[in-house]
N, C-alpha and C positions, 0 to 999 in steps of 0.2 A: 504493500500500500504506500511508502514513505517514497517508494523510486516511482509508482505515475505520479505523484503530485510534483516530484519536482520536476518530472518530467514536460509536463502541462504548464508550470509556472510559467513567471516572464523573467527576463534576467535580473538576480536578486540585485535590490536598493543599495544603495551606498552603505557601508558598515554603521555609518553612525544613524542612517534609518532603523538599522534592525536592533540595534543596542536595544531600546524600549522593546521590543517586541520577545527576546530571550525567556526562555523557562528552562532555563538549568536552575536545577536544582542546588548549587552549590551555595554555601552561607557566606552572607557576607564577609568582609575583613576586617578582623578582630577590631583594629585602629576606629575605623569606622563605626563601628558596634559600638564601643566602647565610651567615644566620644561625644557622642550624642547629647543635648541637651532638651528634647522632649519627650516628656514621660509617656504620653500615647504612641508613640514611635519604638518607644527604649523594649518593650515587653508585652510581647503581643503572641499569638496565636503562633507567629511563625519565628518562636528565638530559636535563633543558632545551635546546634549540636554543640558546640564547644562553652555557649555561656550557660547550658544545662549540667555542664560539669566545674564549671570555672570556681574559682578558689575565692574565701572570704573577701583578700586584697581586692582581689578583681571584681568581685560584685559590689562591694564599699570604695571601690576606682569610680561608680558611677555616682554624676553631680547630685541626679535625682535621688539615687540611695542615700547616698551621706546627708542631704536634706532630710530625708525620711528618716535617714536614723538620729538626728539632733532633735528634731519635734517628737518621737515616738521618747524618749527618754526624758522628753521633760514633761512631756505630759504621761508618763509612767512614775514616774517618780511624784511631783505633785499631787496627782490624783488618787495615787496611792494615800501619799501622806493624808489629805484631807479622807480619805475613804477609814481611817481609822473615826474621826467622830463621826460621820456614816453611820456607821457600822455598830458604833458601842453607842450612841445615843437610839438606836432603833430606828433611824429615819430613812432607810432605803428609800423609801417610796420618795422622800424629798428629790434625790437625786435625777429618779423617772422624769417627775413633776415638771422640774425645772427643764428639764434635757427637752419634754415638749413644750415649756412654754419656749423653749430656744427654736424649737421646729416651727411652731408658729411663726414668730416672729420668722424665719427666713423664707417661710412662705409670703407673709405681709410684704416685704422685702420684693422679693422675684414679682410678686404684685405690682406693685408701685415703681418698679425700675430703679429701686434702693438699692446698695450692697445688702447683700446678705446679713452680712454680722453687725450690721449697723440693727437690723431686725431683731436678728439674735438676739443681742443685748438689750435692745428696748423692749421686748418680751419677757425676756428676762427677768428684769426689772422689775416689773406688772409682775410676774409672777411672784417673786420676792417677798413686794408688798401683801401680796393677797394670802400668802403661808404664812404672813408673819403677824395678820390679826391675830387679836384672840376674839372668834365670832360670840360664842357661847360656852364656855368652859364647861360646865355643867351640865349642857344638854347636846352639844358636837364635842364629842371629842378631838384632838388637833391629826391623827390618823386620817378622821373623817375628811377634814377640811382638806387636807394632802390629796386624797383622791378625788377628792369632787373636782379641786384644781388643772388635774390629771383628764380629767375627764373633760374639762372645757375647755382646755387646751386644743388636746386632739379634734374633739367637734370644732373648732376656730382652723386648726389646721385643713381640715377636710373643706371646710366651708373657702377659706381662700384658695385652697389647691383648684374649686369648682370653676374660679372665674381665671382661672388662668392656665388656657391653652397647652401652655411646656412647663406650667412649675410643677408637677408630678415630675417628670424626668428630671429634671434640674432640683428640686426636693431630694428626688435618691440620689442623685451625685453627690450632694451635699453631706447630705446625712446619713447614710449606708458607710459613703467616705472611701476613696482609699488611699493611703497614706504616702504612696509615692509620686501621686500628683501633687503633692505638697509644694509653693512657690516658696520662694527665697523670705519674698515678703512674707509670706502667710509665719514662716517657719521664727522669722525674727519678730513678730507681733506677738505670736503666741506665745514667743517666750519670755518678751517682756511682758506679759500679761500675768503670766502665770508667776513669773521672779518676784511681781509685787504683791501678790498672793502671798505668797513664802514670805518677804519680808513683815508682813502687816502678822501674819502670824509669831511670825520670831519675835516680833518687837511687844504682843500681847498674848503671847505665850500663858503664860497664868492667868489671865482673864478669863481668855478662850474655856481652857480648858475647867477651870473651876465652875463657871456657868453649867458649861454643857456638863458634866459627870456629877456634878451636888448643885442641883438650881437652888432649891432649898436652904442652903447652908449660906450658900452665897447671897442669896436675898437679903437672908438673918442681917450678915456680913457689910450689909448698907449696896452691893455692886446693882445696878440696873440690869436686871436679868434681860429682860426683854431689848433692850439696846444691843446686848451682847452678843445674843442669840441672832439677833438678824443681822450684827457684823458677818458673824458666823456663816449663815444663811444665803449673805451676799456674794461671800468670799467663795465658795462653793460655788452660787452659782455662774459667776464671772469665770471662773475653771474651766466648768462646762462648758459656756459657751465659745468660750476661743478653743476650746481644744474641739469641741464637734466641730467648728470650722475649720480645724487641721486636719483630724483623724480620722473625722467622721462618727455618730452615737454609740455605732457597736464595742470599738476599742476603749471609748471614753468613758462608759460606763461599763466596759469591763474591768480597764485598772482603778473606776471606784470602789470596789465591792473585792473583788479575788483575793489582791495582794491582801490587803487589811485583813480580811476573814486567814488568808495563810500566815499571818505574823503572830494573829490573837489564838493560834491554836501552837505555842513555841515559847511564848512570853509569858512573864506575871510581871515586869515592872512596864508602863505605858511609856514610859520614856523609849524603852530599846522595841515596845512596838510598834513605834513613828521610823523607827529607823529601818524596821528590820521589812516593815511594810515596802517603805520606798526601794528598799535594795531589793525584794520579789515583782515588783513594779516595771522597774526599768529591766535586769534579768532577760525577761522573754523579748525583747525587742528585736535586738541583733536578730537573735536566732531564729526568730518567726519572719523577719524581712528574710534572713538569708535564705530559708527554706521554701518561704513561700514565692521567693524569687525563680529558684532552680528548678521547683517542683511545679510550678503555676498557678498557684491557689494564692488564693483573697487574703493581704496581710493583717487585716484587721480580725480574722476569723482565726488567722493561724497562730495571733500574738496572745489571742483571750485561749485557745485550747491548749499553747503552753502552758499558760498560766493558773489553767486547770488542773493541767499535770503537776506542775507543783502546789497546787493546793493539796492535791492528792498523794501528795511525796510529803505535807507539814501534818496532816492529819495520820497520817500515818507513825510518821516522827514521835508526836502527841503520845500515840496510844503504846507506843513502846514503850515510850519513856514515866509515863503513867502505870 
């Protein structure tokens, strides 16, 4: 079959007509590959034989990697740390709450032709406020008010997603996330977001903390609980929201909750389980970008089921040593 058709052809085109038109199979060259500076281009469907075996250097050689791995680390390590009063105050659901009111808001955003995280954050905010009433003490408990939160959020999100054409797909790019489309910018906002996070904590270190573990005591004590608590509150949710603009909600609320729950089953002083949090946090990072780079799977999926495995590696730890 391959000798009529060339036989039938017309005399083939100049060489550099046929260049475009080639299907060799061959990978491109390394140099090339390597150099690349856009992440839709860099890892796609058709990587190279040789970057499926390529070595740590050579996958953290790439610009978009080494972005991904500066913002996966700081928002592992941060969200870890904060995922510790998470965790021992019983407010997971806060963390939900917020993470939609930050969805909302980027939907409002895509709406209106806003940045995104300018949405984020102004949702944020609103949600903030609205956790951090006390509606009815005695007849809503603050659980309650967390999920009704939760809940009209998501119906606000659905409701803006309705009037606008593309922000369902641009919604999941956002918020799904994956972390090696991360820009320069994105990577340096986020993590002067999050630094000031850290420092507002290190500077009211005992504030913080005495509020949230004895309100009680602290009340007695003269401290404004309720001030405290929505520093607290804010501080969290300002985490959230630049980090789902980085990593997108599935990572960002997995290094809320995993590492913390892995530190508190290891520790009895709260001091080494801020730390020991942040150090299971950051951990999976590397290793879930490099894996998930060579192997092809989703790094946001692949950073939270590391970090699974070591939950399941401190619980385990626990009960030995119990």
């Amino acid at each position: 079959m391959p000798v009529c058709v060339r036989a039938q052809a017309p005399p083939p085109p100049p060489p550099e007509a046929t260049a475009p038109e080639t299907t060799s199979a061959t990978p491109a060259p390394m140099a090339a590959t390597m150099t690349t500076d856009t992440p839709a281009a860099e890892h796609d469907e058709a990587l190279p034989e040789e970057l499926k075996h390529a070595s740590v250097a050579k996958v953290f050689g790439l610009d978009f990697m080494q972005r991904a791995l500066v913002a996966g680390v700081a928002v592992g390590l941060i969200g870890a740390y904060l995922g510790v009063f998470v965790v021992l105050r019983r407010v997971v659901f806060v963390g939900m709450a917020l993470a939609q009111f930050s969805s909302a808001g980027v939907a409002l955003g895509l709406l209106l032709g806003l940045a995104p995280l300018l949405g984020s954050i102004g949702m944020m905010l609103v949600g903030v406020f609205l956790l951090s009433l006390r509606w009815s003490p005695r007849k809503v408990r603050q659980d309650t008010v967390i999920g009704l939160g939760y809940v009209l959020a998501s119906a606000v999100t659905i409701l803006l997603l309705a009037k606008n054409p593309r922000g369902e797909t641009q919604l999941l790019d956002l918020l799904s996330g994956n972390i090696i489309t991360v820009t320069q910018a994105d990577t340096l906002l986020t993590i002067g977001a999050l630094a000031v996070v850290f420092v507002l904590h290190r500077l009211f270190a005992k504030e913080l903390l005495f509020v949230s573990f004895d309100p009680d005591t602290a009340q007695a004590a003269g401290y404004n609980t309720r001030l405290w608590e929505t520093l607290l509150t804010l501080s969290i949710g300002i985490a959230i929201a630049f980090s789902i603009h980085a990593v997108g909600i599935l990572l960002t609320f997995g290094t809320l909750v995993i590492p913390a729950v892995s530190a508190l089953l290891l520790t009895k002083r709260i001091s080494h389980t801020f730390t020991l949090a942040a150090v299971l946090g950051a951990i999976p990072i590397p290793l879930g970008l490099y894996l998930s780079f060579i192997w092809d799977f989703s790094p946001g999926a692949m950073i939270v089921a590391l970090s699974a495995v070591l939950l399941v590696v401190c619980g385990l730890l626990s009960k030995v040593r119990s």
